[in-house]
C-alpha positions as CSV (number, residue, x, y, z in Angstrom):
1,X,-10.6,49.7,77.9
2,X,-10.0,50.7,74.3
3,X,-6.3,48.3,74.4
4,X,-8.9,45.3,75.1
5,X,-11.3,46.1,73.0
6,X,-8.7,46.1,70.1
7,X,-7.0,43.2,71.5
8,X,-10.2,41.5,71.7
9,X,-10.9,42.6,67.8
10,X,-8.1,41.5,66.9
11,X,-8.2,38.1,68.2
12,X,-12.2,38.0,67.0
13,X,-10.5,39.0,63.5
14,X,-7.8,36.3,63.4
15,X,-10.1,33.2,64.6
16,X,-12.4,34.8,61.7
17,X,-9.2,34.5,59.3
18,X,-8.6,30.9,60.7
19,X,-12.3,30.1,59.7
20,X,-12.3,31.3,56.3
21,X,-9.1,29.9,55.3
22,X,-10.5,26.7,56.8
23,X,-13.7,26.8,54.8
24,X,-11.7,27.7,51.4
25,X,-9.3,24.5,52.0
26,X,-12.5,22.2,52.8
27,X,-14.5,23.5,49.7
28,X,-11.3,23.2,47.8
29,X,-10.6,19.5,49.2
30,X,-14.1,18.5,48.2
31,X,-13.8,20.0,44.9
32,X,-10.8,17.8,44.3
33,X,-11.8,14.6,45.8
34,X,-15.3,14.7,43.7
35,X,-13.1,15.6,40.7
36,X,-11.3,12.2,41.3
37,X,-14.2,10.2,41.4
38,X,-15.9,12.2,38.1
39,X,-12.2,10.9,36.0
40,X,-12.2,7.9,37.9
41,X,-16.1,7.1,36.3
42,X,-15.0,8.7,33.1
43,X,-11.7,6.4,33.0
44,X,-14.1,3.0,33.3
45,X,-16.6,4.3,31.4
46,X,-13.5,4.4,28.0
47,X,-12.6,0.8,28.4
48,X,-15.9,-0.1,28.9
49,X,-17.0,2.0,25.7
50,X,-13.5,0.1,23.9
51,X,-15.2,-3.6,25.1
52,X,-18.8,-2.9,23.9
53,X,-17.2,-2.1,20.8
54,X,-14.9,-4.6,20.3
55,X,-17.6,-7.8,21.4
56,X,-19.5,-7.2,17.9
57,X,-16.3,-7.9,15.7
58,X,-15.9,-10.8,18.0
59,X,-19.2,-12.3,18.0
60,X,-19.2,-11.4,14.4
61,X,-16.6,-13.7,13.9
62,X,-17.5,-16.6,16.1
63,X,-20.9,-16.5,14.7
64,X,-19.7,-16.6,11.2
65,X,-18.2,-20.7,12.5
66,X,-20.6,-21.2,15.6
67,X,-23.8,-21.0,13.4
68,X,-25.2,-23.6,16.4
69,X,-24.6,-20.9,19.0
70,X,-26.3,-18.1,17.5
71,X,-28.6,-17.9,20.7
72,X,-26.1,-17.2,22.8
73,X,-24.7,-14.7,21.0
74,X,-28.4,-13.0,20.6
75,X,-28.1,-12.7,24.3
76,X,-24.8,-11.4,24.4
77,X,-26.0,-8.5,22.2
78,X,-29.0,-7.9,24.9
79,X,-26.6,-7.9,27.8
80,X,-24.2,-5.4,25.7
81,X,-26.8,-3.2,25.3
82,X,-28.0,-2.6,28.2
83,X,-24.7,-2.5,29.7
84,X,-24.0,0.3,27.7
85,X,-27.1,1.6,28.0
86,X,-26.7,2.0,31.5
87,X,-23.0,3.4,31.4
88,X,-24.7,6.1,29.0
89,X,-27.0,6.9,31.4
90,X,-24.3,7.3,34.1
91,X,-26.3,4.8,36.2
92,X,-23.4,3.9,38.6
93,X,-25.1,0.8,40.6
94,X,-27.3,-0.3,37.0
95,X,-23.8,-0.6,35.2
96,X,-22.6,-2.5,37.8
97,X,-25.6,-5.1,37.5
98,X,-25.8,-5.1,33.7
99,X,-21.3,-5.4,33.6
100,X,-22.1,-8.5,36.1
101,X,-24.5,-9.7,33.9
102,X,-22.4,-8.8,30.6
103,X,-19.2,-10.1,32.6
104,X,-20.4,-13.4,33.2
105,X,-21.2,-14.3,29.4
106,X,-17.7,-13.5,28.5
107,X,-16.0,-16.9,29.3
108,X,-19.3,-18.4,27.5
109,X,-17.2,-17.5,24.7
110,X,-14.2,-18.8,25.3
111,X,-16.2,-22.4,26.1
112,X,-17.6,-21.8,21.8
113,X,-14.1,-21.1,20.8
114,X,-12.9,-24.5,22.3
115,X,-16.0,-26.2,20.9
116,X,-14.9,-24.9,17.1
117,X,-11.4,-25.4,16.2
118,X,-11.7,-23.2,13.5
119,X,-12.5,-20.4,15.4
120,X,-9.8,-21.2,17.8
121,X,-7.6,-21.1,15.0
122,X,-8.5,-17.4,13.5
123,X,-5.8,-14.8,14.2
124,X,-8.7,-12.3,14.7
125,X,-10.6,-13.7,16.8
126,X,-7.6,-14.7,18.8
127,X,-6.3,-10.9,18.4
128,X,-9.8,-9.7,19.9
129,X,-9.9,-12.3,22.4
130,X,-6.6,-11.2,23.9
131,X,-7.3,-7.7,23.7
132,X,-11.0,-8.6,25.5
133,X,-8.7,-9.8,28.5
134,X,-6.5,-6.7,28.5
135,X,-9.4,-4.9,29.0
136,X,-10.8,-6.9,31.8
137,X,-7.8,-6.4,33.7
138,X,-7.4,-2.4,33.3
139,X,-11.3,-2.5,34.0
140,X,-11.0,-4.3,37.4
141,X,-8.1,-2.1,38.1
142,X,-10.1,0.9,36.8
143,X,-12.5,0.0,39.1
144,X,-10.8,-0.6,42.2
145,X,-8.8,3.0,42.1
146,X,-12.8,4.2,41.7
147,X,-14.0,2.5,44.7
148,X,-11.0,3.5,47.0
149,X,-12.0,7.6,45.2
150,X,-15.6,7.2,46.4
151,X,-14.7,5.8,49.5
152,X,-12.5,8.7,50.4
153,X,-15.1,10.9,49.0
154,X,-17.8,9.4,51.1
155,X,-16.0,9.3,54.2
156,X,-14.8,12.7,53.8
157,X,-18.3,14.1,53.5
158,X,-20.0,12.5,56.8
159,X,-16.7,13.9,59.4
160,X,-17.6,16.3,61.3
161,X,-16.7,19.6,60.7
162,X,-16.4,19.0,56.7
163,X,-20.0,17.5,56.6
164,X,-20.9,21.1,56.8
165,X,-19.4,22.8,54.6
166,X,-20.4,19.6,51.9
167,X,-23.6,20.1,52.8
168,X,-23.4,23.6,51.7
169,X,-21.3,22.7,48.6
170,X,-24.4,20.0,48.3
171,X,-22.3,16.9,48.0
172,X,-23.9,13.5,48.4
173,X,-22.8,10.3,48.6
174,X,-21.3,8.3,45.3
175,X,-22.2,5.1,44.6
176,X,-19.7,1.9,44.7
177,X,-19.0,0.5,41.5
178,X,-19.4,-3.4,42.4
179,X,-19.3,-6.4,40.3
180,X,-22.2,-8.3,41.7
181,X,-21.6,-12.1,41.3
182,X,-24.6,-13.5,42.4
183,X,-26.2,-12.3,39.7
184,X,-23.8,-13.6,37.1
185,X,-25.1,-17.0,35.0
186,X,-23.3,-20.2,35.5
187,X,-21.2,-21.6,33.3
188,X,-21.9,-24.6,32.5
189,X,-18.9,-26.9,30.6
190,X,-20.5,-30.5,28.8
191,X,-18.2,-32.8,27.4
């Protein structure tokens, strides 16, 4: 009786071996995936920090020759702020509606630039312009390696067994970061 008992402890203790290592390895998964998602936010959140900088110089610029289109520009400055206000606030889904917002003026200024040949003309405007569209890229890119992070975040947390252990890490779901293009203006070209 005392060879099954300690055969029977034994195996108790190894399936409670199994389980622990198992519950480290989640909680250590977890803490990695939500680790991706926090440098994938923090990566945007730079070049989106580097293009709210860099749209005052521009519009500085353009304003300086587009006298005509200073309204525009006023609501450029609205939309920039609260963009950034939003990205401050780490406001995942009210970024994502103030960028679509912010996004959609952007060609608005190409349109002034082809309007003023003068201001097509000026190496810095043309300098910030190009840099503008670098930035445009890496943010789109930026974004999509975020959205595949909180995607395999999310999923992660909602499969069965992990869900537990999440829930007793106290993960929750992330938001998408999505460009929302209903919401973006029309742009309207007039010859």
């Amino acid at each position: 009786m005392s060879t099954v008992l300690i055969i029977g402890g034994g195996i108790a203790g190894f399936l409670l071996l199994i389980l622990v290592i198992w519950f480290f390895s989640t909680w250590n998964r977890l803490i990695n995936l939500e680790e991706n998602v926090n440098n994938s936010w923090a990566q945007i959140s730079v070049l989106l920090k580097q293009r709210y900088d860099m749209i005052p110089n521009l519009v500085n610029i353009a304003k300086g020759i587009a006298k005509q289109e200073i309204a525009f520009f006023d609501k450029l400055f609205d939309a920039r702020k609260a963009a950034a206000g939003a990205l401050q606030a780490g406001n995942v889904e009210g970024t994502a509606r103030a960028e679509s917002a912010f996004s959609a003026m952007i060609p608005r200024i190409n349109m002034v630039a082809e309007q003023y040949p003068e201001l097509k003309s000026d190496a810095s405007f043309i300098n910030i312009q190009n840099k503008l569209v670098g930035l445009e890229n890496s943010i789109a890119d930026r974004r999509e390696f975020y959205n595949s992070s909180v995607t395999a975040f999310n999923k992660t947390i909602q499969m069965i067994p992990t869900v537990f252990v999440a829930n007793m890490k106290g993960c929750e779901r992330r938001e998408l970061f999505e460009i929302f293009d209903h919401e973006r203006e029309n742009v309207v070209i007039e010859f």
